[in-house]
C-alpha positions as CSV (number, residue, x, y, z in Angstrom):
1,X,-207.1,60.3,65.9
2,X,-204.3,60.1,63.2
3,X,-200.7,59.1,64.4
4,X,-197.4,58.3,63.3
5,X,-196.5,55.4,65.6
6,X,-193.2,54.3,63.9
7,X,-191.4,56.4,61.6
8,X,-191.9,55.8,57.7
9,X,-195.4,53.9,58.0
10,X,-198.4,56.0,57.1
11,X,-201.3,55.1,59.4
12,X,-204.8,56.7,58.7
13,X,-207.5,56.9,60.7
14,X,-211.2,57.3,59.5
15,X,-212.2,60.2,61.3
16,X,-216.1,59.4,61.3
17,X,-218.7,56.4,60.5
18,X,-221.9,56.6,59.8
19,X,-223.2,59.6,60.6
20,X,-226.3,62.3,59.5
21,X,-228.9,59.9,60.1
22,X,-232.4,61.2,59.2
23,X,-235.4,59.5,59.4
24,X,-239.1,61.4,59.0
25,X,-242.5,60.1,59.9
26,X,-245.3,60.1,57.6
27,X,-248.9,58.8,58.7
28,X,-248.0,55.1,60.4
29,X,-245.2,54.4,57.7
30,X,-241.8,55.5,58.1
31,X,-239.5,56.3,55.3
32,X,-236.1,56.5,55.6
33,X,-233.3,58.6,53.6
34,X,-230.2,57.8,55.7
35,X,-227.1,59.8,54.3
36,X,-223.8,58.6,55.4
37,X,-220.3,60.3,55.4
38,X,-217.0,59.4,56.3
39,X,-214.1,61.0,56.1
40,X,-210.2,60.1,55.5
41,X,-207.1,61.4,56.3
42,X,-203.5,60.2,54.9
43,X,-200.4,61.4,56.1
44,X,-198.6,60.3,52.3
45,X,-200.4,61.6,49.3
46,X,-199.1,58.4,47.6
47,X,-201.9,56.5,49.1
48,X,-205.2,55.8,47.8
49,X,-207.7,55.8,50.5
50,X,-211.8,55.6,50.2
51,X,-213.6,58.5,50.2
52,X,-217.3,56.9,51.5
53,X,-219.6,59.2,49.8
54,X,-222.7,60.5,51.0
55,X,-225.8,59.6,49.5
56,X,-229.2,58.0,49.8
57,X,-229.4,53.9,50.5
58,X,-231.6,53.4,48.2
59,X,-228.8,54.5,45.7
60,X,-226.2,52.0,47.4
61,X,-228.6,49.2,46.6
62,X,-227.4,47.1,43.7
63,X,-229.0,47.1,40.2
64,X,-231.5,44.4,39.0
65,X,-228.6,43.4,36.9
66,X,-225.9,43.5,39.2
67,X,-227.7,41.5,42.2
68,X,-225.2,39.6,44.8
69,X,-225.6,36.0,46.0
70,X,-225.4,36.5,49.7
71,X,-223.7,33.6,51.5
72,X,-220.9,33.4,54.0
73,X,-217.5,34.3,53.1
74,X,-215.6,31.4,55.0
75,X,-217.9,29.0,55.3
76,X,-220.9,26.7,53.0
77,X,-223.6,25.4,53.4
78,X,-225.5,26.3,56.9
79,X,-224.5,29.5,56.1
80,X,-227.2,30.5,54.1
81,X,-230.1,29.6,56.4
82,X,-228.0,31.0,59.3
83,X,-228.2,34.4,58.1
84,X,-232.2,34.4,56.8
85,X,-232.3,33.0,60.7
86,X,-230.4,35.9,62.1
87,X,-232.6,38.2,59.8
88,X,-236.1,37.1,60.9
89,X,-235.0,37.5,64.3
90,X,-234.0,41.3,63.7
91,X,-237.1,41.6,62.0
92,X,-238.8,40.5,64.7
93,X,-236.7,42.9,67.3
94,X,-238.1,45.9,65.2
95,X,-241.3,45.2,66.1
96,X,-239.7,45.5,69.9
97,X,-239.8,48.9,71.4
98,X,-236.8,48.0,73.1
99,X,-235.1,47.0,69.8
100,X,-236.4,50.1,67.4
101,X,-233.2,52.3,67.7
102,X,-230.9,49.2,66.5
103,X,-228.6,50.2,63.4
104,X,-227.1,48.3,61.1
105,X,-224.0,49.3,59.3
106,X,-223.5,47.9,56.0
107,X,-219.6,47.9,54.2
108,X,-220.0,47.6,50.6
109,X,-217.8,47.7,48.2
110,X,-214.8,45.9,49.9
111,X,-212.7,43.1,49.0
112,X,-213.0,40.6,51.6
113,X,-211.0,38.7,52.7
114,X,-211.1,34.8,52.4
115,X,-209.9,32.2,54.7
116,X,-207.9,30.3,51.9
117,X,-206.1,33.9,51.3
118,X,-207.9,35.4,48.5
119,X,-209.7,38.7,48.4
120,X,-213.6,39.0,47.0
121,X,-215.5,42.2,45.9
122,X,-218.4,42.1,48.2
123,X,-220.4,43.7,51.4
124,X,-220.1,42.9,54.7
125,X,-223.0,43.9,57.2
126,X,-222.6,44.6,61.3
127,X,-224.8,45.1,64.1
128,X,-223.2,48.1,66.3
129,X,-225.4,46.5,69.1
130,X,-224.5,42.5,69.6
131,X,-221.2,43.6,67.9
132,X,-221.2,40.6,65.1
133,X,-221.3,39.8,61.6
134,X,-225.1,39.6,60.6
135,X,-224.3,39.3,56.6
136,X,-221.6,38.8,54.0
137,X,-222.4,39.2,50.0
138,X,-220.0,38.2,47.9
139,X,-220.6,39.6,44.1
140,X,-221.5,37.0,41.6
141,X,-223.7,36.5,38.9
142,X,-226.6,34.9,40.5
143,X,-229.9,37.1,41.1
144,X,-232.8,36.5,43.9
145,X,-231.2,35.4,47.2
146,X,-230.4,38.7,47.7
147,X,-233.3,41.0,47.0
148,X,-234.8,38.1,49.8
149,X,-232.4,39.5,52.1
150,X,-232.3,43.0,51.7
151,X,-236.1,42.7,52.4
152,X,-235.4,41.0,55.9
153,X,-232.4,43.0,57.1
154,X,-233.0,46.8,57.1
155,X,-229.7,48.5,56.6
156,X,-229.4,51.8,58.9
157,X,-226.0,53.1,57.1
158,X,-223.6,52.5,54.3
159,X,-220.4,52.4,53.7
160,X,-218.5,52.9,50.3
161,X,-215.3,51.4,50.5
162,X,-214.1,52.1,47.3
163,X,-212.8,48.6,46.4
164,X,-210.0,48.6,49.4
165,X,-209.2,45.4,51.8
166,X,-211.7,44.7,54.4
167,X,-210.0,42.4,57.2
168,X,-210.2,40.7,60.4
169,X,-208.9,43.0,63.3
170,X,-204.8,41.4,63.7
171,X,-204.3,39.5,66.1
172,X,-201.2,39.7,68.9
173,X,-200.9,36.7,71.0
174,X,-197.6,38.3,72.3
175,X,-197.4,42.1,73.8
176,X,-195.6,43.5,76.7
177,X,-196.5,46.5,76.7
178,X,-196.6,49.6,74.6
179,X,-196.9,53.5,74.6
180,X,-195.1,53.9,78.0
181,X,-197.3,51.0,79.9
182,X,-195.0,47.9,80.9
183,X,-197.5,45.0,81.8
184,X,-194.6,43.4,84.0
185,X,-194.5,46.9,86.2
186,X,-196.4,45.9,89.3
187,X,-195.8,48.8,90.9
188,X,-196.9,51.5,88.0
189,X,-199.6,49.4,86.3
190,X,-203.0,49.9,86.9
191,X,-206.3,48.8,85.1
192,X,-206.4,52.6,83.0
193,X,-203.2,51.7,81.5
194,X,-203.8,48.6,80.4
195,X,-206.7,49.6,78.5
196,X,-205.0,53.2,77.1
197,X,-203.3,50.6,75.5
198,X,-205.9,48.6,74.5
199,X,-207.5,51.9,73.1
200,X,-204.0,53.3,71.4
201,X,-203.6,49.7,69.6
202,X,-206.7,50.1,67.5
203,X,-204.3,52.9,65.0
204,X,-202.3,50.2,64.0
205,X,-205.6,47.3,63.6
206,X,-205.0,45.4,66.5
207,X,-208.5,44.7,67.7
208,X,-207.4,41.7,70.5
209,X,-204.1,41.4,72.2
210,X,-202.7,38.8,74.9
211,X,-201.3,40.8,77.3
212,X,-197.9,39.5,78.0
213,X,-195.3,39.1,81.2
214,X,-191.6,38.7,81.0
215,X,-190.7,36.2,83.6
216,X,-191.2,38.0,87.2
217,X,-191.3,37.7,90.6
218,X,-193.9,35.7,92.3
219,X,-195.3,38.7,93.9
220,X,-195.5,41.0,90.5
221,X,-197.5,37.8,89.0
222,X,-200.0,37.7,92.2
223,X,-200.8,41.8,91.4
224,X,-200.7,42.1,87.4
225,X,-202.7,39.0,86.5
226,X,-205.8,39.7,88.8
227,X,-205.2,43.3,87.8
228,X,-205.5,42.2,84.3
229,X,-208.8,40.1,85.0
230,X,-210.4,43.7,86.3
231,X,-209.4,45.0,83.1
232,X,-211.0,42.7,81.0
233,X,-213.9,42.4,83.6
234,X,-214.5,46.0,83.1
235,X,-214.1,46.4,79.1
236,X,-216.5,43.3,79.2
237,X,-219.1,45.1,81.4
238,X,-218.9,48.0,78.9
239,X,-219.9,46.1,76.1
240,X,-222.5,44.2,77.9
241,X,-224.8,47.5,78.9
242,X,-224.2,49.0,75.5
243,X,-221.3,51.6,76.7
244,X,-218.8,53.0,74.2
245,X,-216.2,50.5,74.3
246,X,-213.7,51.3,71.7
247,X,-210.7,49.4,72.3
248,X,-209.1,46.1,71.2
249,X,-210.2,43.5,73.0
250,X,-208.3,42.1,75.8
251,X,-207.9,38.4,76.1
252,X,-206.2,35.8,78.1
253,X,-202.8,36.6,79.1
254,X,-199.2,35.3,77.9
255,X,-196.6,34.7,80.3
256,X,-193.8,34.2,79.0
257,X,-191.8,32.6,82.1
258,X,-190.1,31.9,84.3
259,X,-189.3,28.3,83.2
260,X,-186.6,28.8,81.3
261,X,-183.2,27.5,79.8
262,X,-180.6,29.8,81.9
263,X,-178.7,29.8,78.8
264,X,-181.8,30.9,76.5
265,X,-183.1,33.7,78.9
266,X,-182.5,36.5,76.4
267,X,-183.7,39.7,78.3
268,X,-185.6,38.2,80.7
269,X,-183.7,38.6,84.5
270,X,-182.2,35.5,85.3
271,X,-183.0,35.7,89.5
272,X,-186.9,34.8,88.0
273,X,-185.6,31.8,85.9
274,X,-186.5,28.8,87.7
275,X,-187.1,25.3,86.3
276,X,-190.8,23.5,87.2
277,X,-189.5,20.3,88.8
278,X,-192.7,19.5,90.8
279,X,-195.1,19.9,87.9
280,X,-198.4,21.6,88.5
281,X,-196.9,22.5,92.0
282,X,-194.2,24.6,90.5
283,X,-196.6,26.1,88.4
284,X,-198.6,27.3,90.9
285,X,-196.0,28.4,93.4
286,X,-194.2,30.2,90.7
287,X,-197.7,32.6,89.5
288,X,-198.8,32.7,93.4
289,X,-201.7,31.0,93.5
290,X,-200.4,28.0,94.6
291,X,-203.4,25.9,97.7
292,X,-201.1,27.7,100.4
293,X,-201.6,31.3,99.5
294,X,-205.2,31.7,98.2
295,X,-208.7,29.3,98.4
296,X,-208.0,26.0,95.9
297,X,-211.3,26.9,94.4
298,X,-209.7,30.1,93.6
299,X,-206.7,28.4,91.8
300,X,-208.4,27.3,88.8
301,X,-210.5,31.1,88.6
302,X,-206.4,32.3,88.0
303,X,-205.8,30.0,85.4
304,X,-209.1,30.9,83.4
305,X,-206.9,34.1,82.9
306,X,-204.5,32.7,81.1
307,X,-204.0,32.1,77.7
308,X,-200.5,31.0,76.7
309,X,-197.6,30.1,79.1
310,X,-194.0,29.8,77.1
311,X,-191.7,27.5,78.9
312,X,-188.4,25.3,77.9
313,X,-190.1,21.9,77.8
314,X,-186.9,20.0,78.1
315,X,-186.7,21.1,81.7
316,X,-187.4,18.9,84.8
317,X,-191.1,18.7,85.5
318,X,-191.9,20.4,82.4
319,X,-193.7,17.5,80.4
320,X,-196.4,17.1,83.4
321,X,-196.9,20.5,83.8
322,X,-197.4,20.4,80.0
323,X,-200.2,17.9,80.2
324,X,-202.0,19.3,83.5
325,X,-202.2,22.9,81.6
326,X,-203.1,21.6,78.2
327,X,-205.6,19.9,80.0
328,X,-204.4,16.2,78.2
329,X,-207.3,14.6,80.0
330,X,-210.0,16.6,78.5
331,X,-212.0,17.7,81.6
332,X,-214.7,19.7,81.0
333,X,-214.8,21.4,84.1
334,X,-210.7,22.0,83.8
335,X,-209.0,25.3,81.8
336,X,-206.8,24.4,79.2
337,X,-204.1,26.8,78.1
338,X,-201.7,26.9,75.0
339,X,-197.9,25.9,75.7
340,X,-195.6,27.2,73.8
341,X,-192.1,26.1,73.4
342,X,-189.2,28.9,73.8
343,X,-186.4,30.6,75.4
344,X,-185.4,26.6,75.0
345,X,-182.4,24.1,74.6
346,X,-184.8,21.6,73.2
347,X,-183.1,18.8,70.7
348,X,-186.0,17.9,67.7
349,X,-186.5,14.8,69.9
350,X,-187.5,16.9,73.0
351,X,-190.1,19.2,70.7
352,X,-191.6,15.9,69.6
353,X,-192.5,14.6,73.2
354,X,-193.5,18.5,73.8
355,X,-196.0,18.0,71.0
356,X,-197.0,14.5,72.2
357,X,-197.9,16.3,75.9
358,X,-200.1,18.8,74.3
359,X,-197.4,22.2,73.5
360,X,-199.2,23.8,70.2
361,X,-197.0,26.7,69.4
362,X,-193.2,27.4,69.3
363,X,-192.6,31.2,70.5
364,X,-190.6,33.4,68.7
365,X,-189.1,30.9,65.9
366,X,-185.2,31.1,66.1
367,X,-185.0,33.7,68.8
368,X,-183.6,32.1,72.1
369,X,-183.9,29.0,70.7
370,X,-181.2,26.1,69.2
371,X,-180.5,27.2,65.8
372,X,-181.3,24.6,62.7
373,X,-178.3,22.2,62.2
374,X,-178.3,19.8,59.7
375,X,-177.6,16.8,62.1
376,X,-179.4,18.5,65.0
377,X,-182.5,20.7,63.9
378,X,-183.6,21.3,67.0
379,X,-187.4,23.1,67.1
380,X,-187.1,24.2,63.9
381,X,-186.7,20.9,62.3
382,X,-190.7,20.3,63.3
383,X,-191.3,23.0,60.4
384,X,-190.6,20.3,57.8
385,X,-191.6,17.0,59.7
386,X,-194.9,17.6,58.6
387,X,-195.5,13.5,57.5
388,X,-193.1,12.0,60.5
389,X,-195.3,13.7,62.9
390,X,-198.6,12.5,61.2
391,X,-197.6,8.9,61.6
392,X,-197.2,9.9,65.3
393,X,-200.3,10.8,65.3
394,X,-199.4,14.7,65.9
395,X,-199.5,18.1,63.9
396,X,-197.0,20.4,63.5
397,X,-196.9,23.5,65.7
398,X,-197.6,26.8,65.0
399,X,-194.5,29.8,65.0
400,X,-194.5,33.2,65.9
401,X,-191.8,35.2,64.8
402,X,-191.1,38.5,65.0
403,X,-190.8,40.4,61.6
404,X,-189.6,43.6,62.4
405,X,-186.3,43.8,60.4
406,X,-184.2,42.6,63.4
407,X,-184.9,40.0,65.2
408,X,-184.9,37.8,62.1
409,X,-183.4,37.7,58.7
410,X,-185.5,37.7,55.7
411,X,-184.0,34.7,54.3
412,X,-184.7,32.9,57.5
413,X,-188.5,34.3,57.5
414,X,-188.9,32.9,53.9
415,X,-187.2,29.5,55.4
416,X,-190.2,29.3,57.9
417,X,-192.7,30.3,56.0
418,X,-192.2,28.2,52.7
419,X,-191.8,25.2,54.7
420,X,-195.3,25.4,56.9
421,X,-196.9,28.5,55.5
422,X,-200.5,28.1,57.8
423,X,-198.6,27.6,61.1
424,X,-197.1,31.3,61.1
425,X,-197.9,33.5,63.3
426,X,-197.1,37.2,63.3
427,X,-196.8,39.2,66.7
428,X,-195.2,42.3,67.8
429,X,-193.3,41.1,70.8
430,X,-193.2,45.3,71.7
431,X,-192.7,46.5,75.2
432,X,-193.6,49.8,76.4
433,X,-191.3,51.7,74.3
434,X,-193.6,51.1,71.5
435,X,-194.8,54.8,70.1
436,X,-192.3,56.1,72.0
437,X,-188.6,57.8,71.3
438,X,-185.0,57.1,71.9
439,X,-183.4,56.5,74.9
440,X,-183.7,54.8,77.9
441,X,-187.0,52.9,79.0
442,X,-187.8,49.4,81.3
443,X,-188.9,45.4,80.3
444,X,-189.7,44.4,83.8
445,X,-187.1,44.5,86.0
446,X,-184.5,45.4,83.0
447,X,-183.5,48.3,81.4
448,X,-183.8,49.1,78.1
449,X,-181.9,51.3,75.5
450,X,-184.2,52.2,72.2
451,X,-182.7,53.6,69.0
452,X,-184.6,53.7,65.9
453,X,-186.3,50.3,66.0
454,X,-183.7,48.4,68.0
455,X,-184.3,47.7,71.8
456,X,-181.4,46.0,73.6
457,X,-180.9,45.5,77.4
458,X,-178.8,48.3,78.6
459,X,-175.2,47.9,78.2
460,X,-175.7,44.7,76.1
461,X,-176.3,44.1,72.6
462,X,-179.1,41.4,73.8
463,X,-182.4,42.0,71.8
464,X,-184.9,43.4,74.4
465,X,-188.1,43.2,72.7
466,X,-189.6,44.9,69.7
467,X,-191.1,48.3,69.4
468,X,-192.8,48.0,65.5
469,X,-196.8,47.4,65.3
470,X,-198.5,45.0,64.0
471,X,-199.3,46.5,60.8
472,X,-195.2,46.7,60.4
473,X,-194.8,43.6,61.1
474,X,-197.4,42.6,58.3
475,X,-196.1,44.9,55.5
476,X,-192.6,43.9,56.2
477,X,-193.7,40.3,56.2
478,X,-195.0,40.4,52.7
479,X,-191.9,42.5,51.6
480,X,-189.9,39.2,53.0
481,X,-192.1,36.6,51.4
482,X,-193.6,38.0,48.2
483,X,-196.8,36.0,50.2
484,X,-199.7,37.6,48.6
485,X,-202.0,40.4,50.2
486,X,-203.8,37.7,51.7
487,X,-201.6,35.5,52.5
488,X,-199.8,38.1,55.0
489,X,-203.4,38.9,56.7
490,X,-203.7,35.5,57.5
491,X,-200.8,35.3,59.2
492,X,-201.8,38.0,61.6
493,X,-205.3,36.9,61.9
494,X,-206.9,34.0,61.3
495,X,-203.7,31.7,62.4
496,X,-203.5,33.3,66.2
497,X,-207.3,32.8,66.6
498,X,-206.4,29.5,65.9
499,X,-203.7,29.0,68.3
500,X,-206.3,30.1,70.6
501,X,-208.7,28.0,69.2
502,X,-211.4,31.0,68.8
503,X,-211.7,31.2,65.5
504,X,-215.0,29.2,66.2
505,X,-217.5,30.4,68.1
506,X,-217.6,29.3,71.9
507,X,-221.3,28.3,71.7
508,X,-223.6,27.5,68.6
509,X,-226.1,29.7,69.4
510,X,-224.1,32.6,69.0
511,X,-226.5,34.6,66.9
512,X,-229.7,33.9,68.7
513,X,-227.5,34.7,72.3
514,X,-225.7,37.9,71.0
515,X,-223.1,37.6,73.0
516,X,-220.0,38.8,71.1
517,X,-217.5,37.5,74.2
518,X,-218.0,33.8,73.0
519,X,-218.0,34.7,69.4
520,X,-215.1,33.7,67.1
521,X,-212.3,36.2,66.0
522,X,-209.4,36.6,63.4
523,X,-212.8,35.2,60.7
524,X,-215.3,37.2,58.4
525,X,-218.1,35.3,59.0
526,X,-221.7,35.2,59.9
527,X,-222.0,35.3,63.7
528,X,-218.2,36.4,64.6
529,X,-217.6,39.1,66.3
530,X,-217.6,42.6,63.8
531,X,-213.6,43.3,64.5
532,X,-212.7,44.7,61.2
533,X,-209.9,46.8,59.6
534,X,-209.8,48.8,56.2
535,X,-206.7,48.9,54.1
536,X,-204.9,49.8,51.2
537,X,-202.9,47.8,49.0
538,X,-199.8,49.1,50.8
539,X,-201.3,47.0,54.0
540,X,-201.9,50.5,55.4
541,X,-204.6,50.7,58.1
542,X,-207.3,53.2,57.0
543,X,-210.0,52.5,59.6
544,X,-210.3,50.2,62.3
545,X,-213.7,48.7,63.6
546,X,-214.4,47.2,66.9
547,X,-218.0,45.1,67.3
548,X,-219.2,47.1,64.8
549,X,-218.3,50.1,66.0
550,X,-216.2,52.6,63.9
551,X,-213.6,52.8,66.7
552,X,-211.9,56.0,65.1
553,X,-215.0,58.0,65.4
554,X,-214.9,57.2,68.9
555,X,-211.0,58.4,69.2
556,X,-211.7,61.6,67.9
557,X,-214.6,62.0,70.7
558,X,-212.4,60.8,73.7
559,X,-209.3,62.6,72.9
């Protein structure tokens, strides 16, 4: 499926993977002559996009004098002896009846990119059926590890990507809603519109989302967030018995509320504002599952949901609360969930004790927020404080901000960036009137008015929102910055798996376990999960893949 979601942006969507698979049997050998097609559409003629030829593997395989040296493209090392260990264990599965019919998609021809930014000409190789990374090879001019790996790993299809950007799916940590679905509707949502969402994202190379509450009414939090749970419970269950499951992956949720600055609400209603003087109690009692309304063993199965909660730390009982859900004392058997800092009057000296209880992440930088004084900095002053806060023993936080022409000038992006270029991170901020048109729509309990790319609560010039994607958001970015290619990516990959810290894998044994749910994201790497997306130098998304799957290919089936 091929849509215009906003406008002027061209997004393409590969219309099939790999496909005409033959295979014949001769005697007790089999020989394989696998042809693979894939076809492209682009709505601008201006853009270059791959045309992924069909032809024999044996023709894909590189020349004795152009060999690769296969090794991992963000890490050293282990890396090496990982893969041959992931390869012998394939090799042994083929020799399993119940493993014969696995596939391997290889990507060649790709630049690829690197955690430090750069982009190098190499493969990457998924498997469609644990849904990771089983092999990166980077060109170089070192012969013999690979002609050792191309013996072990048998390579079902192949890809020509015609030299264009192979990335991480993005990343948005922060997503209301979108395509007519409002996430803080508890009366409309349901668990099919969560994940038409999760399915429509994939156009603009969102492959994981948080989904994201305005702040709401303790009622709305008790349906939506177990709702949400189901949602993920079911894509989960999808992947788990080998079901088509071609959507962006749903993580923890964001909720963004309800303890905020009165004065900093922005568009969130202000009869949900409330302040979290008792702590952990507050917390509770605010998102319903508070010891008096559902079993205390229960309370801590609610939290596991969350990922990200963005409250005004300078508020009464917010430091405690801070600690308890950062989990300060490091219990093992205890969640522990990223604080953000936002819709805030917080001086500079308030973010620094918000740091020193365990907040991470400031939410949309200058939005609802203090703006930067020279004698009073507020939030945005931690930007710059990089060496005061190391002899406190602290790092600086991580920023999302909003790129999408409105919410923040350009000047003010570059001011960010330049000053702690690894800490930002992009997001959409969209609400449901994301891929829709103009006119009047809802944030929650609010009403909004959309025209163009503006959303403001109706009857107010207050900012309501955004309603750009995510690859917007990134071109733009770059356009801002003059960041490099790579640069930008990063920004909307590899930094908000870091804020969620799962840009590492949950468990060591990821390759051995298969089990892509506790792989890491927003990394090309052996053993993450295979959540890629194909662009052009334009930062235009040509093809999205989800766990290895060509998740275009399975659009065109379902609608």
């Amino acid at each position: 499926m091929s849509e215009n979601l906003h406008g002027s942006s061209t997004i393409a969507a590969l219309e099939s993977g790999v496909l005409n698979q033959q295979a014949s049997r001769e005697d007790d050998s089999m020989s394989t002559s696998h042809r693979v097609s894939m076809i492209s559409s682009v709505s601008s003629g201006s853009v270059s996009t791959p045309s992924m030829i069909s032809q024999p593997l044996s023709k894909l395989a590189p020349s004795s004098g152009s060999l690769k040296r296969t090794v991992s493209s963000m890490s050293t090392g282990e890396s090496t002896s990982t893969q041959l260990e992931y390869s012998r264990e394939f090799k042994h599965h083929k020799s399993d009846p119940d493993h014969r019919d696995r596939r391997l998609t290889r990507l060649d021809n790709a630049r690829i990119l690197q955690k430090d930014g750069s982009l190098l000409r190499g493969s990457i190789t998924v498997d469609p059926e644990s849904g990771l990374i089983v092999e990166i090879s980077l060109d170089a001019d070192e012969a013999g590890e690979e002609k050792h790996e191309e013996a072990l790993l048998q390579i079902f299809g192949s890809i020509d990507c015609k030299g264009q950007i192979v990335s991480p799916g993005f990343i948005d940590i922060q997503l209301n809603g979108a395509y007519g679905v409002d996430f803080s509707n508890a009366q409309g949502l349901n668990i099919e519109d969560v994940l038409l969402v999760a399915r429509r994202l994939l156009a603009s190379g969102v492959t994981s989302f948080c989904p994201t509450m305005v702040s709401s009414s303790r009622e709305t939090y008790r349906r939506v967030i177990p709702l949400i749970r189901k949602a993920r419970k079911h894509q989960s269950d999808r992947t788990r018995h080998n079901q088509e499951n071609t959507s962006a992956t749903i993580l923890g949720m964001h909720l963004e509320g309800p303890f905020f600055a009165l004065s900093k609400r922005g568009a969130h209603d202000s009869k949900h504002i409330v302040a979290p003087s008792k702590g952990m109690k507050s917390v509770r009692e605010a998102y319903g599952f508070d010891a008096s309304s559902v079993d205390a063993d229960d309370d801590e199965h609610h939290l596991r949901e969350i990922d990200i909660i963005t409250m005004a730390p300078e508020l009464d009982g917010a430091s405690e609360a801070i600690r308890s859900l950062t989990n300060h004392q490091n219990s093992d058997d205890k969640p522990s969930i990223v604080i953000s800092c936002g819709h805030t009057e917080a001086s500079y000296e308030d973010g620094i004790k918000a740091l020193s209880d365990g907040a991470t992440l400031l939410t949309h930088l200058f939005n609802a927020m203090n703006p930067f004084h020279h004698r009073q900095p507020g939030l945005v002053g931690l930007l710059s404080s990089e060496l005061k806060l190391a002899r406190l023993g602290l790092n600086r936080p991580y920023y999302s901000m909003i790129v999408d022409g409105i919410h923040v000038h350009e000047s003010a992006v570059c001011m960010a960036y330049n000053s702690h270029p690894h800490g930002c991170v992009l997001v959409t901020d969209a609400m449901a009137a994301m891929g829709l048109g103009d006119g009047k729509h809802s944030l929650g309990d609010m009403s909004v008015f959309l025209q163009g790319d503006r959303a403001t609560i109706l009857g107010t010039d207050t900012l309501a929102g955004s309603v750009v994607s995510m690859d917007t958001c990134v071109r733009r970015f770059k356009q801002c910055t003059d960041c490099s290619i790579g640069e930008a990516l990063l920004c909307a990959t590899l930094h908000p798996a870091m804020v969620l810290k799962r840009h590492i894998a949950k468990r060591k044994d990821i390759l051995a376990v298969g089990d892509v749910d506790d792989a890491s994201i927003g990394v090309l790497e052996v053993g993450a999960a295979a959540d890629l997306v194909l662009l052009n130098d334009d930062l235009e998304v040509l093809g999205t893949w989800v766990r290895g799957k060509n998740a275009f290919e399975q659009l065109q089936k379902q609608n």
